[in-house]
C-alpha positions as CSV (number, residue, x, y, z in Angstrom):
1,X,-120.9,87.6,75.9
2,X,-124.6,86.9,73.9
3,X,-124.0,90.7,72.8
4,X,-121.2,89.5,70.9
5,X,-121.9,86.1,69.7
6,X,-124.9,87.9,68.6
7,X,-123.5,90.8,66.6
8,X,-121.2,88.1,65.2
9,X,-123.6,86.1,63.7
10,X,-125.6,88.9,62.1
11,X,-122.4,90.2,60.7
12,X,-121.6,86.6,59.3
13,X,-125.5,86.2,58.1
14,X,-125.4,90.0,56.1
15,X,-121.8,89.2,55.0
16,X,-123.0,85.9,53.0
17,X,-126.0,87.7,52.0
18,X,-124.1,90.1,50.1
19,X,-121.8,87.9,48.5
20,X,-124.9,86.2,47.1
21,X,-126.4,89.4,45.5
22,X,-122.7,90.1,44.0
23,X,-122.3,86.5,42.4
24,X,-125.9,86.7,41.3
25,X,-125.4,90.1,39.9
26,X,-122.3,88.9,37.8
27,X,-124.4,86.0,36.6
28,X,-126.9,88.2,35.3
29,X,-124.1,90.1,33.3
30,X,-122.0,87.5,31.9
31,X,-123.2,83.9,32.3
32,X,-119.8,83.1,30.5
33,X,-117.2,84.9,32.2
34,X,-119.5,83.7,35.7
35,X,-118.7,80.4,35.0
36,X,-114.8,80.8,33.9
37,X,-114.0,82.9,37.2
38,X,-115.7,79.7,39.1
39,X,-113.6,77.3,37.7
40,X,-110.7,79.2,37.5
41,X,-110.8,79.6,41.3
42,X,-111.6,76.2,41.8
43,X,-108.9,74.7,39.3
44,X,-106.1,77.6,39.5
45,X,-103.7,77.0,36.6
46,X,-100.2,75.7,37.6
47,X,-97.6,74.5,35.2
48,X,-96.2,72.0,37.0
49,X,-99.3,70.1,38.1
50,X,-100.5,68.0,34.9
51,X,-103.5,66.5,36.6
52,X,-104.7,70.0,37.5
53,X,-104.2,71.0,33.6
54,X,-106.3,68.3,32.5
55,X,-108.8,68.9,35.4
56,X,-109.4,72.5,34.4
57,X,-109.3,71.3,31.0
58,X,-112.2,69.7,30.5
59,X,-114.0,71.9,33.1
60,X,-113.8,74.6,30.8
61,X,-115.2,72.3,27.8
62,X,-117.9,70.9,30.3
63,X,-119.1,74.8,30.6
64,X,-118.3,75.7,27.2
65,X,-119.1,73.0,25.3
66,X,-117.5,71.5,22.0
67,X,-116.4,75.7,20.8
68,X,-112.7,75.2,20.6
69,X,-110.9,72.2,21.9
70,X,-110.8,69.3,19.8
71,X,-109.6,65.5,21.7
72,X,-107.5,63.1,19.6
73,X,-109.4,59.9,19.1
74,X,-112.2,60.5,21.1
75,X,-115.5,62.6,20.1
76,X,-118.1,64.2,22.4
77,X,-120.1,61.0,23.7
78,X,-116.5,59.2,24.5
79,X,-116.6,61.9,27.2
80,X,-119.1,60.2,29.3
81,X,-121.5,62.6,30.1
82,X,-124.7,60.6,30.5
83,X,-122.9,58.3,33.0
84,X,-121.5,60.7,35.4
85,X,-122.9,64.0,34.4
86,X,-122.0,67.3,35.9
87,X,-122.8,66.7,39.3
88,X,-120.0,63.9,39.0
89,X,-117.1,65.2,38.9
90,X,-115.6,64.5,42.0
91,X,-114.7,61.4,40.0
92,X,-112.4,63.2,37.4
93,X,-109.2,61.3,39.3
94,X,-110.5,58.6,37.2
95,X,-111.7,59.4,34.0
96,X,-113.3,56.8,32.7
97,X,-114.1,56.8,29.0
98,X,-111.8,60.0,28.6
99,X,-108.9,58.0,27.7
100,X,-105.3,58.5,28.7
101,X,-104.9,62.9,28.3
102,X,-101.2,62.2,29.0
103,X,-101.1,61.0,25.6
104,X,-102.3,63.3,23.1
105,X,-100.8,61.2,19.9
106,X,-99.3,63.5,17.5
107,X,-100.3,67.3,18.6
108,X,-102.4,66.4,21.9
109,X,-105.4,68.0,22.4
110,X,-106.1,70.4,19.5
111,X,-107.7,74.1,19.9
112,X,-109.2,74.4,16.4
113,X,-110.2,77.5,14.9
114,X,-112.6,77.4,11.3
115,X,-112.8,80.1,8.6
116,X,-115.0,80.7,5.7
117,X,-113.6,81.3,2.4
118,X,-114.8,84.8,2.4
119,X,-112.8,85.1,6.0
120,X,-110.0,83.0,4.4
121,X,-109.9,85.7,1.6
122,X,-110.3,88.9,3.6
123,X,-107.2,88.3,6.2
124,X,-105.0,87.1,2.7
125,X,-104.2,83.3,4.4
126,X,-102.2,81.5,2.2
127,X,-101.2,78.1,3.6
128,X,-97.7,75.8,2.6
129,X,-95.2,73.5,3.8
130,X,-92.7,73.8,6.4
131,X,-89.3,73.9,4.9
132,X,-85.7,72.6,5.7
133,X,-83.2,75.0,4.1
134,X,-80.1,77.2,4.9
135,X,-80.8,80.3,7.5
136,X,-78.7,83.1,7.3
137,X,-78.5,85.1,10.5
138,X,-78.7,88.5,10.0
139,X,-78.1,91.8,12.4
140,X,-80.8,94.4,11.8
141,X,-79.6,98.1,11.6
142,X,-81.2,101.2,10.9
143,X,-80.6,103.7,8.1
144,X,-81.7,106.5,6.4
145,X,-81.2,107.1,2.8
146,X,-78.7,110.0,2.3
147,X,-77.6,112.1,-0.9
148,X,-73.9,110.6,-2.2
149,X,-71.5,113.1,-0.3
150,X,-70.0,115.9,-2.6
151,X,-71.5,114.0,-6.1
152,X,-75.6,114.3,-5.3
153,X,-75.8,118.2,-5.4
154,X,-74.8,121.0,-7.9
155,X,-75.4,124.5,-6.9
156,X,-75.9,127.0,-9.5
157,X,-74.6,130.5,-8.7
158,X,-75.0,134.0,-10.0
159,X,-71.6,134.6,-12.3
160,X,-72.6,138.7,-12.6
161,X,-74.3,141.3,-11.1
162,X,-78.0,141.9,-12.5
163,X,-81.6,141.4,-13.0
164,X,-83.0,138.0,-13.5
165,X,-85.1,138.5,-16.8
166,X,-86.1,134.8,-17.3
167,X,-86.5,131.7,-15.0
168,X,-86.8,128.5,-18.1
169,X,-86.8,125.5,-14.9
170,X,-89.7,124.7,-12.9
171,X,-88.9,123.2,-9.0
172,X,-89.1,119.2,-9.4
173,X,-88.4,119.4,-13.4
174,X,-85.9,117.4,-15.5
175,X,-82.7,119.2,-16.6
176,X,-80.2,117.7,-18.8
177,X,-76.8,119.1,-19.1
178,X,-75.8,122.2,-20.6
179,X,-79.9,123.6,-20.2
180,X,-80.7,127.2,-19.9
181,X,-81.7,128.0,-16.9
182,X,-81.8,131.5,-15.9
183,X,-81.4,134.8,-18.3
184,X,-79.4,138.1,-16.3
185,X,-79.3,141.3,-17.5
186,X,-76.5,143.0,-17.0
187,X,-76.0,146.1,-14.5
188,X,-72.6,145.6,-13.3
189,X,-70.7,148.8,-14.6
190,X,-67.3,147.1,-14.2
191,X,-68.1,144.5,-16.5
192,X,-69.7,146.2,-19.2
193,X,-66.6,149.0,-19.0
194,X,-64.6,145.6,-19.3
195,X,-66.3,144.6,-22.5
196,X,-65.5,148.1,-24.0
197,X,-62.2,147.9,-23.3
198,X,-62.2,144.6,-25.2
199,X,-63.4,145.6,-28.1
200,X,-61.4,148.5,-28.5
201,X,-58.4,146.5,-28.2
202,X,-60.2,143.8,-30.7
203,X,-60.6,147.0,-32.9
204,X,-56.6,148.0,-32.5
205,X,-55.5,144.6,-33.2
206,X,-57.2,144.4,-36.7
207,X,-55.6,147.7,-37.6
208,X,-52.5,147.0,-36.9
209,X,-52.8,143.4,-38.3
210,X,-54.2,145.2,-41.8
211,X,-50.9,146.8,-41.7
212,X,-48.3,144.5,-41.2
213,X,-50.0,142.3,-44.4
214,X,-50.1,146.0,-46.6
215,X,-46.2,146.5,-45.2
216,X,-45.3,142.6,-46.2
217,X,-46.8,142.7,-49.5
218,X,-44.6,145.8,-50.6
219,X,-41.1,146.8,-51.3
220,X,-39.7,146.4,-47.9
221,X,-35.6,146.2,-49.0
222,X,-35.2,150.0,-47.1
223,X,-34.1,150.5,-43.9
224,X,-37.2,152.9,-43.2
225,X,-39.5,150.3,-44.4
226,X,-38.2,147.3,-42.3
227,X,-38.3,149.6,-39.0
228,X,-41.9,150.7,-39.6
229,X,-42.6,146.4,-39.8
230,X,-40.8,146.1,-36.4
231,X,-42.6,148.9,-35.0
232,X,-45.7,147.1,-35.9
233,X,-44.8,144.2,-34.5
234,X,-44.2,145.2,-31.2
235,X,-47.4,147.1,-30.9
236,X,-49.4,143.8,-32.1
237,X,-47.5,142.0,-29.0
238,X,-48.5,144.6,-26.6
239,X,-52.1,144.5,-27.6
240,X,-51.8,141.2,-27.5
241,X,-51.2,140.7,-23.9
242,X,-53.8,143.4,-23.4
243,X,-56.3,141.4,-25.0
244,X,-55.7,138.5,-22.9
245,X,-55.9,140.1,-19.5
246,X,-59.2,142.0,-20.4
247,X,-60.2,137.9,-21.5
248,X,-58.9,137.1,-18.0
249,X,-61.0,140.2,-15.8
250,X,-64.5,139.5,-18.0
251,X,-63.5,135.7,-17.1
252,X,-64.0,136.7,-13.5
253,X,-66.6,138.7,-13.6
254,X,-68.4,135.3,-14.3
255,X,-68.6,134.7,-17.9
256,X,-68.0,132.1,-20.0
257,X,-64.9,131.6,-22.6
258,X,-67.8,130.8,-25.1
259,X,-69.2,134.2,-24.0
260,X,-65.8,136.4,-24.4
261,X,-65.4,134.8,-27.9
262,X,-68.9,135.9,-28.9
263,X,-68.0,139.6,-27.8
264,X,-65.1,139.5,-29.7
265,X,-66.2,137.9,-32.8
266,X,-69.9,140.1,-33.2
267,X,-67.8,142.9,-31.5
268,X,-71.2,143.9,-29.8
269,X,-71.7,144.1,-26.0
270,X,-72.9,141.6,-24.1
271,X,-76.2,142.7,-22.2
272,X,-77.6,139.7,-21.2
273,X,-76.4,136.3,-19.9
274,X,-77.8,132.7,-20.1
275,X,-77.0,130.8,-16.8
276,X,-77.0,126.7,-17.9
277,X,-77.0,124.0,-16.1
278,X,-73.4,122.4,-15.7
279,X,-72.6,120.5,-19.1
280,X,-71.4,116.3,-18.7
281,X,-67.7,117.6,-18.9
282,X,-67.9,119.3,-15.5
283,X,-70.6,116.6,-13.7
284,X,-68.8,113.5,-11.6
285,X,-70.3,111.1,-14.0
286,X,-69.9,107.4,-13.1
287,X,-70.2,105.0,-16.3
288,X,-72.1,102.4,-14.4
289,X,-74.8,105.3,-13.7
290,X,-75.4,106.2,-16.9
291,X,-76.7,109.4,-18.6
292,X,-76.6,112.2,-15.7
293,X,-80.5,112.8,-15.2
294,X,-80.9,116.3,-13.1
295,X,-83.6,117.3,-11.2
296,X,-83.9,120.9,-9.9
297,X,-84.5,120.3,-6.4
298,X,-84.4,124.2,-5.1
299,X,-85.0,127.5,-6.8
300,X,-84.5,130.5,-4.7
301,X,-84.9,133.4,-7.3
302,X,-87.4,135.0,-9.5
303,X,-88.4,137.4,-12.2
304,X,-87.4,140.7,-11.8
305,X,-84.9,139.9,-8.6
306,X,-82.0,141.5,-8.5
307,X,-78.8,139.8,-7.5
308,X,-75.3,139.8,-6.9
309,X,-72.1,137.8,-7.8
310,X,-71.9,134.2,-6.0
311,X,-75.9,134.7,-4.9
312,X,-77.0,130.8,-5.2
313,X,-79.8,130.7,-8.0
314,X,-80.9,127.2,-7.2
315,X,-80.1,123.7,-6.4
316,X,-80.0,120.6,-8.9
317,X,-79.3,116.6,-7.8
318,X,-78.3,113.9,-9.4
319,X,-80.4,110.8,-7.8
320,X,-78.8,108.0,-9.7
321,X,-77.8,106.7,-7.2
322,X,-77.9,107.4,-3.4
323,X,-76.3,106.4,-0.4
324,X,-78.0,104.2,3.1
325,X,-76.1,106.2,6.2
326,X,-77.0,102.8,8.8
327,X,-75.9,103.2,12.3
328,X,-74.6,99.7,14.1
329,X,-74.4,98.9,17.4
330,X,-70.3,98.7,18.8
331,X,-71.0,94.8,19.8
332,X,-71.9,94.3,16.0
333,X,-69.2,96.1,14.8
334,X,-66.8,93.2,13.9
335,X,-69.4,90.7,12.4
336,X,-70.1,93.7,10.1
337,X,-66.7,94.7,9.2
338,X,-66.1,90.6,8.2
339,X,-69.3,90.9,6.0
340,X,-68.0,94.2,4.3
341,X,-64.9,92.5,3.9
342,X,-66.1,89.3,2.2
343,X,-69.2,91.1,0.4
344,X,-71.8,89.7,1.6
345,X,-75.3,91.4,0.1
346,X,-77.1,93.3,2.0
347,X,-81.0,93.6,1.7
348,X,-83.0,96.9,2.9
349,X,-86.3,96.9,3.8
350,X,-88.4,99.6,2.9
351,X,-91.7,100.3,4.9
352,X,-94.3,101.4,2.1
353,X,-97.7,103.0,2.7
354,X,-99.4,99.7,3.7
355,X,-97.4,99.1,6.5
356,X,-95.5,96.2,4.4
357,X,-91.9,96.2,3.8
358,X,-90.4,96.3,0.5
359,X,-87.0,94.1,-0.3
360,X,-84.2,95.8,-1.6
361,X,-82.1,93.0,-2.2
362,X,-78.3,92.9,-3.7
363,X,-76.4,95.8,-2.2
364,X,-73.1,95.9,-0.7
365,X,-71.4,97.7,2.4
366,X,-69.1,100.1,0.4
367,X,-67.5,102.3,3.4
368,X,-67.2,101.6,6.9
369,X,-66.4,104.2,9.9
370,X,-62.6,103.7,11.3
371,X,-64.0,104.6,14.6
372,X,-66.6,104.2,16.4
373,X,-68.8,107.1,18.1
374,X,-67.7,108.0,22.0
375,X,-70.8,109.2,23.2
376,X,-73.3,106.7,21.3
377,X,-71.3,103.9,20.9
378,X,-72.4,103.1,17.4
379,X,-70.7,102.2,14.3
380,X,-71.7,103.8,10.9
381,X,-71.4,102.5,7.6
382,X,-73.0,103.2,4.0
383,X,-74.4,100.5,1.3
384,X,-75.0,102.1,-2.1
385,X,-78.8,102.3,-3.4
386,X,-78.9,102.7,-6.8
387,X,-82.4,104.6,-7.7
388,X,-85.5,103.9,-9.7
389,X,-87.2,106.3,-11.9
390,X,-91.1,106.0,-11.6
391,X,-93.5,106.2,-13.8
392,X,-96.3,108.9,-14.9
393,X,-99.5,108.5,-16.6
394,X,-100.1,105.3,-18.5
395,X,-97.2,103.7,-17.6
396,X,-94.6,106.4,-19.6
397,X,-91.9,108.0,-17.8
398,X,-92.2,111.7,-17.5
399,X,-89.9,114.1,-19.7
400,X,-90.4,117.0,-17.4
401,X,-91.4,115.8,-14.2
402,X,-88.7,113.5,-12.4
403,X,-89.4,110.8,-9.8
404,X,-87.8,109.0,-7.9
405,X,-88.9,105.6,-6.3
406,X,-86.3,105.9,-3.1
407,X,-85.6,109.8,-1.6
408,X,-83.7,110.8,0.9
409,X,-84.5,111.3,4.2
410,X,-86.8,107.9,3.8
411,X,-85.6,105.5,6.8
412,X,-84.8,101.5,6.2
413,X,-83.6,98.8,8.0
414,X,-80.8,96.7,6.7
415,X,-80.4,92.8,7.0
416,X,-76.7,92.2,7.3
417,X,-76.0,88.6,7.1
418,X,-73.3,87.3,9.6
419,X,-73.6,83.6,10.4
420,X,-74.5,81.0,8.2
421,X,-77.3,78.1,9.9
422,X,-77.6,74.7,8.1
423,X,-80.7,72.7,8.3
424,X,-83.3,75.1,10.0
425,X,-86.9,75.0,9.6
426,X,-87.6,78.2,8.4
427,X,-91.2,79.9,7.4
428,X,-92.0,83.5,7.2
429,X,-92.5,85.9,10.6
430,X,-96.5,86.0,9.6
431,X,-97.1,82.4,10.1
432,X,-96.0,82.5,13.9
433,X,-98.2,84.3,16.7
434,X,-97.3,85.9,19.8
435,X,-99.4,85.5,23.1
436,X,-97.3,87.0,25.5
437,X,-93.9,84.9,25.9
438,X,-96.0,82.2,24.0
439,X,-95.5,81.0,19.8
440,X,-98.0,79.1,17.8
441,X,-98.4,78.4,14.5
442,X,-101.7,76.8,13.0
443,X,-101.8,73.4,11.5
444,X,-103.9,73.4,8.4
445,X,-106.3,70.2,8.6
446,X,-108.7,70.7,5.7
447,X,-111.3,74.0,6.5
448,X,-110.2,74.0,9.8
449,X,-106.4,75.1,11.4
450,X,-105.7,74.0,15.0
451,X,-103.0,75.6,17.1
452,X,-99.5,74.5,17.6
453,X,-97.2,75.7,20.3
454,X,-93.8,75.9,18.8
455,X,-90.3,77.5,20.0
456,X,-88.7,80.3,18.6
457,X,-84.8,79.9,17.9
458,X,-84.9,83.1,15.8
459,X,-86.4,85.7,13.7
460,X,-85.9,88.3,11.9
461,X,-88.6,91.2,10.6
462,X,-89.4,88.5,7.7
463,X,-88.5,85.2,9.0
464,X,-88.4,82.7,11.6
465,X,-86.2,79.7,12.9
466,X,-88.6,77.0,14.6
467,X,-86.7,75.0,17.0
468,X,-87.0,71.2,15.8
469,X,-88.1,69.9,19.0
470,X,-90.9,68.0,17.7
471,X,-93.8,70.3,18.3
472,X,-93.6,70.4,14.6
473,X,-92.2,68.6,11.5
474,X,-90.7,69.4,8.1
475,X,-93.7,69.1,5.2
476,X,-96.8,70.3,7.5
477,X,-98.9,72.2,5.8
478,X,-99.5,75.3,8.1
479,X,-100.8,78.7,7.5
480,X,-98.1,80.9,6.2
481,X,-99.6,84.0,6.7
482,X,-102.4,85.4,9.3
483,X,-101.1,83.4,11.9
484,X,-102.1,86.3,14.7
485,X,-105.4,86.8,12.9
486,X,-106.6,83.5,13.7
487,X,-104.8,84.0,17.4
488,X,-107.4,86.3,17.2
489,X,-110.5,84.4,15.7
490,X,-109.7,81.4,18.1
491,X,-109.8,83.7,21.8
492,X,-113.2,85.0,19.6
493,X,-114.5,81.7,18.9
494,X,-113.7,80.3,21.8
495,X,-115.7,83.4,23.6
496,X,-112.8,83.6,26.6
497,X,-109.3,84.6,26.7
498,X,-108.2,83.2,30.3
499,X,-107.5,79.6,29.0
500,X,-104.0,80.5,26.7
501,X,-102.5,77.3,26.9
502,X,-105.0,74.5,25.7
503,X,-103.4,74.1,22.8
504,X,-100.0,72.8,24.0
505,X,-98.2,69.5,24.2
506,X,-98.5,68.3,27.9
């Protein structure tokens, strides 16, 4: 039995021991965080206990001292350190000169955070009042940008058989209507035997037109003279209809009535052809667009190639104006069929380079699905974007290069409004933090801002609805923007992140 009781107690003596050297160890590496995980072990956080709130409280600022949290009313020597010191705190059930916590006046105890102007400047904060006004609630769908269906594209097609002999487009280049764009030479025996047959029926006619004017300016009372007129006649029918079916075949070999008339007018052969861009005449031109502006988007030949009939040459667009392809969830579907109905504008938000969005405001849904997808269970609809043409060096739009400010294949998110809110107090998404399920914004009081927890009703990717609950009041001047940099600066300052909650309303 002394075996035991002995082993016991050397167990229990080497046990303590080592708990020493740990805790001393710990010490030695962070004197700070030491002294947090003592009082947060002695003072565990609980919600519901007030009393236990306020005890770890001000534990926290006895080891800290005056870094973050800021009383109401009272300053550091109200505290009463000289009369109990910090060997007496077993009498924290009365506080003595601490004053009543359970009333913290306005904002209760305040967890303050100060910048420099330099800091002030270099995270963009930019401080104003908190505003009463009219929220709309919006639904938030994705899009892409898309290419209007059957109107963006023109392809441009070989209309003979040949050699391409010039190329007068660069990829990426401005083309207006009715441009050159690509020279053929001809190869195609069909159509240049089609062109001789042309002209020797061109030649026929104008003999037997000479003719009939010689036969009507003579004597033509004889019998033999008025047959020889009908005879003529009839031949200048036949050659007629000749003419205008060898029109028809050179037609279909792919060219151009302006290019059969200039075969039978120089009655020389047509070796080469000029391939132009499609002239305003046969473009789907929309008034409100404007001029059509092409862009040759795709070239897929070059000098020297040789190619056949209907063999695309290249690809031009017509970016005007493009089309958002957003994709709704099924539960939305009817709050965004009632905004398509009564036109409500839709804004798109554009993510640009700096990780900001850019507004698009004042579109409008212009077609909705009739159905919505089995397997996805998503609605789609498309706004219309009209485009923006950048500009090039010095400020001057480019003649020759085109660009675009929106492409497609860029991805947005649309703001659909669908209910109307009176009365909220509304300020932008950057002026509220996030620390976990928590929201704060900060309360600018001079050079210093001191946090405020506040409840979210709702927000959006550029706004926010703060419940009016009294945690905060129309006309305070808060900061606008930065809000989770100085979430940030504070847990710095403050030089510990396990207290998250000082700076709420108990």
């Amino acid at each position: 039995m002394l075996d035991r009781r002995w082993v016991g107690f050397v167990a229990g003596v080497f046990i303590s021991l080592l708990l020493v050297v740990i805790l001393f160890g710990l010490f030695l590496v962070s004197p700070s965080r030491f002294r947090t995980t003592i009082v947060a072990s002695l003072f565990p956080y609980d919600l519901k206990s007030e009393s236990a709130q306020e005890t770890r409280s001000q534990t926290i600022h006895d080891i800290h001292g005056d870094v973050h949290p800021k009383s109401g009313g009272h300053g550091h020597g109200d505290h009463g350190h000289g009369d109990h010191g910090h060997g007496g705190h077993g009498g924290h059930g009365d506080h003595g000169d601490h004053g009543d916590h359970g009333d913290h006046g306005d904002h209760g105890d305040k967890v303050e955070v100060s910048l420099s102007s330099q800091a002030r400047n270099g995270i963009g904060l930019r401080e104003g009042p908190v505003v009463v006004k009219s929220y709309s609630r919006p639904v938030i769908v994705p899009g892409i940008i898309v290419e209007k269906p059957g109107r963006s594209q023109y392809t441009v097609i070989a209309p003979i058989t040949g050699y391409v002999t010039q190329v007068y487009q660069t990829p990426g280049g401005s083309v207006s209507p009715g441009d050159p764009l690509f020279e053929l030479r001809l190869t195609h025996e069909e159509l240049v035997q089609s062109q001789v047959d042309l002209l020797a029926t061109s030649e026929a006619l104008d003999v037997i037109q000479r003719e009939l004017r010689r036969l009507e300016s003579i004597n033509t009372e004889g019998l033999i003279a008025k047959k020889r007129i009908l005879d003529q006649q009839y031949e200048l029918q036949k050659l007629e209809g000749r003419q205008r079916a060898q029109r028809q075949a050179l037609l279909l070999h792919g060219l151009s009535e302006s290019q059969v008339k200039t075969i039978q007018e120089s009655r020389t052969l047509l070796g080469t052809v000029i391939v132009r861009a499609p002239h305003e005449d046969e473009l789907v031109v929309d008034d409100a667009e404007g001029q059509p502006t092409l862009l040759l988007q795709q070239l897929d030949v070059e000098r020297g190639q040789y190619v056949e009939t209907g063999v695309t040459l290249a690809v031009l667009v017509d970016h005007r104006t493009l089309m958002i392809d957003a994709e709704a969830f099924e539960k939305d579907a009817i709050e965004i069929s009632e905004a398509a109905s009564e036109g409500r504008p839709v804004v798109a938000m554009l993510e640009t380079a700096s990780g900001e969005s850019r507004d698009i405001p004042g579109l409008t849904i212009d077609y909705l699905s009739s159905e919505v997808d089995a397997e996805a269970r998503t609605l789609h609809f498309f706004v219309s974007l009209p485009n923006e043409k950048l500009s090039g060096p010095a400020g001057k739009l480019s003649s020759e290069i085109l660009n675009w400010r929106y492409r497609p294949g860029q991805r947005v998110r649309l703001r659909v409004p669908i209910e109307e809110w009176p009365d909220r107090m509304v300020v932008p998404a950057t002026a509220v933090a996030e620390d976990g399920v928590e929201h704060y914004v900060f309360i600018a009081d001079g050079d210093h801002f001191h946090q405020q927890a506040v409840e979210v009703e709702f927000r959006d990717p550029k706004s926010v609805v703060l419940a009016n609950d009294g945690s905060i009041h129309p006309g305070d001047i808060i900061a606008l923007t930065a809000a989770q940099q100085l979430q940030f600066a504070l847990k710095s300052q403050s030089g510990t992140t396990a207290d998250h909650h000082l700076g709420h309303t108990h």
